[in-house]
FIKOLZA-1660 file (N, C-alpha, C; in steps of 0.1 Angstrom, whole numbers, plus 5000, padded with zeros to 4 digits):
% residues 96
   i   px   py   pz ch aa at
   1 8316 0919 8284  A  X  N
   1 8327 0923 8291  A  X CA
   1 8323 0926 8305  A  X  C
   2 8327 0922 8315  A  X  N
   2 8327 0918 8330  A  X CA
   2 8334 0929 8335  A  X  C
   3 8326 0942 8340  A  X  N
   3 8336 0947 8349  A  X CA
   3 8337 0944 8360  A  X  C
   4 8351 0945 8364  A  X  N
   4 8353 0944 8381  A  X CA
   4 8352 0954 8390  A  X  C
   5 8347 0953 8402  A  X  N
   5 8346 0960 8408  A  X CA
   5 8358 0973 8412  A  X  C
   6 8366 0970 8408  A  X  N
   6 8381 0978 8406  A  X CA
   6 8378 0990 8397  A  X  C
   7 8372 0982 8388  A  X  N
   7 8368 0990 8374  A  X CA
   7 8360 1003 8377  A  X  C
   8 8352 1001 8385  A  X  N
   8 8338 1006 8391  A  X CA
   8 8345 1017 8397  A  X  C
   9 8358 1012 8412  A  X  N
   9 8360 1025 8421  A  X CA
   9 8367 1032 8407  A  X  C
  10 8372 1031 8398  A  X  N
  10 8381 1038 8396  A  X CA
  10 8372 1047 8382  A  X  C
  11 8365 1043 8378  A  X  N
  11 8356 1052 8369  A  X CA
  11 8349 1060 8384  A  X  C
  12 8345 1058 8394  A  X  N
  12 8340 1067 8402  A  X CA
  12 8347 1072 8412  A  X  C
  13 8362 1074 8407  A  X  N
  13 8369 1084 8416  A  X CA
  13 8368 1090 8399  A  X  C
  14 8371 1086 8387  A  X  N
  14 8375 1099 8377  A  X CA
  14 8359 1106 8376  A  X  C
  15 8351 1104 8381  A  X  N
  15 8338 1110 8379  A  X CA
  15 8333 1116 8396  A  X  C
  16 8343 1117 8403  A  X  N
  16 8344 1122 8416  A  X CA
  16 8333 1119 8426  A  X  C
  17 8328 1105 8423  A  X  N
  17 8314 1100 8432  A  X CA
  17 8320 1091 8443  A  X  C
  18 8319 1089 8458  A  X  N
  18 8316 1080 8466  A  X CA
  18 8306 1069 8465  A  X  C
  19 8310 1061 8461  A  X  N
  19 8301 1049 8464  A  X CA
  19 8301 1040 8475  A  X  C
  20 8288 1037 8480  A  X  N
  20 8292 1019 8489  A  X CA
  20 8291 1013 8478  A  X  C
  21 8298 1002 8491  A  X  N
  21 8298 0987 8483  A  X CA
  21 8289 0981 8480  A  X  C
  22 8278 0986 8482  A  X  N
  22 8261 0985 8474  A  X CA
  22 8261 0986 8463  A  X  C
  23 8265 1003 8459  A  X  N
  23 8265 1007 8451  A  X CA
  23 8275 1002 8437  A  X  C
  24 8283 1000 8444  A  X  N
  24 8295 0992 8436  A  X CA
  24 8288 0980 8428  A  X  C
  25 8292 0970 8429  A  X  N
  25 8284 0959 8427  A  X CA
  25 8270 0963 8419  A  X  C
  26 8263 0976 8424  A  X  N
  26 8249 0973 8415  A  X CA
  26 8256 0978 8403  A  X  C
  27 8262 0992 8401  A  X  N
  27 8264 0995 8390  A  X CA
  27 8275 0987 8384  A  X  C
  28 8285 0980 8389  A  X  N
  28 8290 0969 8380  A  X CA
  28 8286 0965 8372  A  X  C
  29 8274 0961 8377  A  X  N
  29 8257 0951 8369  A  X CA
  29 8257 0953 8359  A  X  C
  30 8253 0971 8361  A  X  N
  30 8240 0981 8350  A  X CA
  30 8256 0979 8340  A  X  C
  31 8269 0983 8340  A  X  N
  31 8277 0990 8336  A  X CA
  31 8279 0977 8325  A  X  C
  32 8281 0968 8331  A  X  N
  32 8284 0954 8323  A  X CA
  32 8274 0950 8314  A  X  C
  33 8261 0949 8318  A  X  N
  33 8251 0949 8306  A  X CA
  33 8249 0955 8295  A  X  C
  34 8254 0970 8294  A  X  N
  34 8258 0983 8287  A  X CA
  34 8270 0980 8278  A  X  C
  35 8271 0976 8284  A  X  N
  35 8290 0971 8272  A  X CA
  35 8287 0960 8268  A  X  C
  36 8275 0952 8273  A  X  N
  36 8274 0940 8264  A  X CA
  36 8269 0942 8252  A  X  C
  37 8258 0954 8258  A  X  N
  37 8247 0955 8243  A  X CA
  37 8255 0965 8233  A  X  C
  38 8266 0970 8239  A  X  N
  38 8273 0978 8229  A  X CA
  38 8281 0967 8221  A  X  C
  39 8288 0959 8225  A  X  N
  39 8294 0947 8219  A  X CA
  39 8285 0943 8208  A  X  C
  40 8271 0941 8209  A  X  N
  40 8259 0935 8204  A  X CA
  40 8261 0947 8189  A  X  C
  41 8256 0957 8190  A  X  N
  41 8260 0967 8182  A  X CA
  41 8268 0965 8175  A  X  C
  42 8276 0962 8176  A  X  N
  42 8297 0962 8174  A  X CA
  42 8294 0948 8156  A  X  C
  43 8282 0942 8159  A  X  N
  43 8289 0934 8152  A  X CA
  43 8277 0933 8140  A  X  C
  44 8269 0946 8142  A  X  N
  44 8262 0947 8127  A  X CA
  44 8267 0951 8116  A  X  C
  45 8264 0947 8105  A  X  N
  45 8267 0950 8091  A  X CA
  45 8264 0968 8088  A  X  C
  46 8272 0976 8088  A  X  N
  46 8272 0991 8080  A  X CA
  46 8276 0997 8072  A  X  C
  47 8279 0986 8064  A  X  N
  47 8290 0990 8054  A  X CA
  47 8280 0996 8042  A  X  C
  48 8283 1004 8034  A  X  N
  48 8275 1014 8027  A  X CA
  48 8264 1020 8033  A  X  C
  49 8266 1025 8046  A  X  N
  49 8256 1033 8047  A  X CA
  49 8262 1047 8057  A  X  C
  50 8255 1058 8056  A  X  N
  50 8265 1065 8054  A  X CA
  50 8264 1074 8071  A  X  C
  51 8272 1080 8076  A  X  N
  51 8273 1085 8091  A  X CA
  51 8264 1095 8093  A  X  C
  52 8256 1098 8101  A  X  N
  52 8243 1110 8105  A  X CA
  52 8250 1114 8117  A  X  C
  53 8249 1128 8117  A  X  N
  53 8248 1131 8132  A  X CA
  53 8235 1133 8136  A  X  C
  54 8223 1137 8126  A  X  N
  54 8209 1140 8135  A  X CA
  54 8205 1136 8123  A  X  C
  55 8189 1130 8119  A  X  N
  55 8183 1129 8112  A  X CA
  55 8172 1137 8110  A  X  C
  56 8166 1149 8113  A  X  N
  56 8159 1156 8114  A  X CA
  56 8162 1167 8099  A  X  C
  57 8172 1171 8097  A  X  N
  57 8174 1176 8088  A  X CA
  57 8177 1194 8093  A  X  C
  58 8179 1197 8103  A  X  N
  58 8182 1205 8108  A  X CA
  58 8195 1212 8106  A  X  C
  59 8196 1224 8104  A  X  N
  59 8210 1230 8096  A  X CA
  59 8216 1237 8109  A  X  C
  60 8222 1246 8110  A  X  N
  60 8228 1252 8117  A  X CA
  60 8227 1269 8119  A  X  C
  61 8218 1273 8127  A  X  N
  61 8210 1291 8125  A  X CA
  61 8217 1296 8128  A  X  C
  62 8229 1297 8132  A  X  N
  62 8238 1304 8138  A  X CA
  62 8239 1315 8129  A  X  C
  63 8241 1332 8132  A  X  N
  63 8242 1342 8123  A  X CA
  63 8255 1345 8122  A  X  C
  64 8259 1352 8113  A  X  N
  64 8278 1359 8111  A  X CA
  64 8277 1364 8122  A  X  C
  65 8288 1366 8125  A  X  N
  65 8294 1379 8134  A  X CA
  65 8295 1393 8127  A  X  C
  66 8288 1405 8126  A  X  N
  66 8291 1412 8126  A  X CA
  66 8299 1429 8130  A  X  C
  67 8306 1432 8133  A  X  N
  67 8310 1441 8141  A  X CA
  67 8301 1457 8139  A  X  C
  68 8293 1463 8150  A  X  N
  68 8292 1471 8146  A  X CA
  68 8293 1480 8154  A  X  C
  69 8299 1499 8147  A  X  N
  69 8304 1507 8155  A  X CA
  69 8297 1516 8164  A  X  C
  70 8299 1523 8177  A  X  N
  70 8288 1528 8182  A  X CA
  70 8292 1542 8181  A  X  C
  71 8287 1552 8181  A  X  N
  71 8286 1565 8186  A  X CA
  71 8299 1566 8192  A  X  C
  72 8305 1576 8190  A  X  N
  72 8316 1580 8199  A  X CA
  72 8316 1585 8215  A  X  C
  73 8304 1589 8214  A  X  N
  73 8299 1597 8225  A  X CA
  73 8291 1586 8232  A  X  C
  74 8285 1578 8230  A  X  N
  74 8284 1564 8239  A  X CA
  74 8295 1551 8242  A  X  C
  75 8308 1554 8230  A  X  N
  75 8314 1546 8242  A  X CA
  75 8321 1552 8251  A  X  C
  76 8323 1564 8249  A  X  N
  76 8333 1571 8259  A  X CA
  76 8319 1570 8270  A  X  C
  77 8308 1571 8269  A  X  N
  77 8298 1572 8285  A  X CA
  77 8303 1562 8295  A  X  C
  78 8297 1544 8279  A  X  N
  78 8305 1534 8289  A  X CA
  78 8314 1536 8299  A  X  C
  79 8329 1538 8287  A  X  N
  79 8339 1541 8295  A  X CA
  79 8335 1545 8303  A  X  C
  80 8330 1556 8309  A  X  N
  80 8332 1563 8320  A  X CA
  80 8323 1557 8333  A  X  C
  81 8321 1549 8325  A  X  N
  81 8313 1541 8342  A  X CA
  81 8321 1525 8341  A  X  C
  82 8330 1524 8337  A  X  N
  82 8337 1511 8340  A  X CA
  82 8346 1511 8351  A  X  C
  83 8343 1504 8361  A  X  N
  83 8350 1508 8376  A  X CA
  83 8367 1507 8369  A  X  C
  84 8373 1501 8358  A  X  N
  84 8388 1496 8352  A  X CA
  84 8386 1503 8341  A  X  C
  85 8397 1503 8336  A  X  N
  85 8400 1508 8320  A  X CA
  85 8415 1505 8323  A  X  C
  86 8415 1501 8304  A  X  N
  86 8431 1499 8301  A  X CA
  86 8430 1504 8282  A  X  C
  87 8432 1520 8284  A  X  N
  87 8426 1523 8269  A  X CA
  87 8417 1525 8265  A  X  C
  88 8413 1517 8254  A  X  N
  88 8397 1521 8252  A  X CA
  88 8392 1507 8258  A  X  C
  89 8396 1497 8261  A  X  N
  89 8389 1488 8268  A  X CA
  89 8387 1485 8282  A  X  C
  90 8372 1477 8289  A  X  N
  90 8371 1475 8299  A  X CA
  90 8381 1466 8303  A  X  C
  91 8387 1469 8318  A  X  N
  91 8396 1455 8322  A  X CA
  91 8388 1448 8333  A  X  C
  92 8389 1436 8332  A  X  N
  92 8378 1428 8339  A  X CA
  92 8388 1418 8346  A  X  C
  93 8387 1411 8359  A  X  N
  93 8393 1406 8364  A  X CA
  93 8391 1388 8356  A  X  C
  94 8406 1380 8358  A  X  N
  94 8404 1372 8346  A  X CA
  94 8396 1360 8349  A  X  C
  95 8393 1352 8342  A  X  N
  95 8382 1344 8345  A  X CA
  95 8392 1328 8345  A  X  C
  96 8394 1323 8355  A  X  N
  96 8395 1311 8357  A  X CA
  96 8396 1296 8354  A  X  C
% end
């Protein structure tokens, strides 16, 4: 598959890069070779075998969430040094 240079400005305006027209044309190249060899890919036999995300055998360490309670007398300290409050919680300005 043959990209056009068309192809190129417009994957690198959604990827917010400037290119010259150097640049155009080279990655054209690189970009076209890349979709050939994925084509190339496209047309091996996989049938009975089965999908991996990683082969390493690696699980997932992630621990529960536990909630736990503090001292009454240390969250009120918190509190008391939070420049906001709304209740018993800090108010934090919102995140964007």
């Amino acid at each position: 598959m043959k990209l056009s240079k068309k192809d190129v400005e417009h994957i690198a305006k959604l990827a917010r890069l400037d290119l010259s027209e150097e640049e155009k044309s080279k990655y054209s190249s690189q970009l076209t070779k890349i979709l050939d060899y994925i084509d190339q890919l496209q047309e091996v036999d996989v049938t009975g075998i089965e999908p991996t995300a990683q082969v390493t055998g690696l699980e997932n360490v992630m621990r529960e969430d536990t909630v736990e309670e503090w001292p009454k007398d240390e969250v009120e300290s918190a509190l008391a040094q939070a420049p906001s409050k709304e209740g018993k919680f800090i108010k934090v300005k919102r995140v964007l």
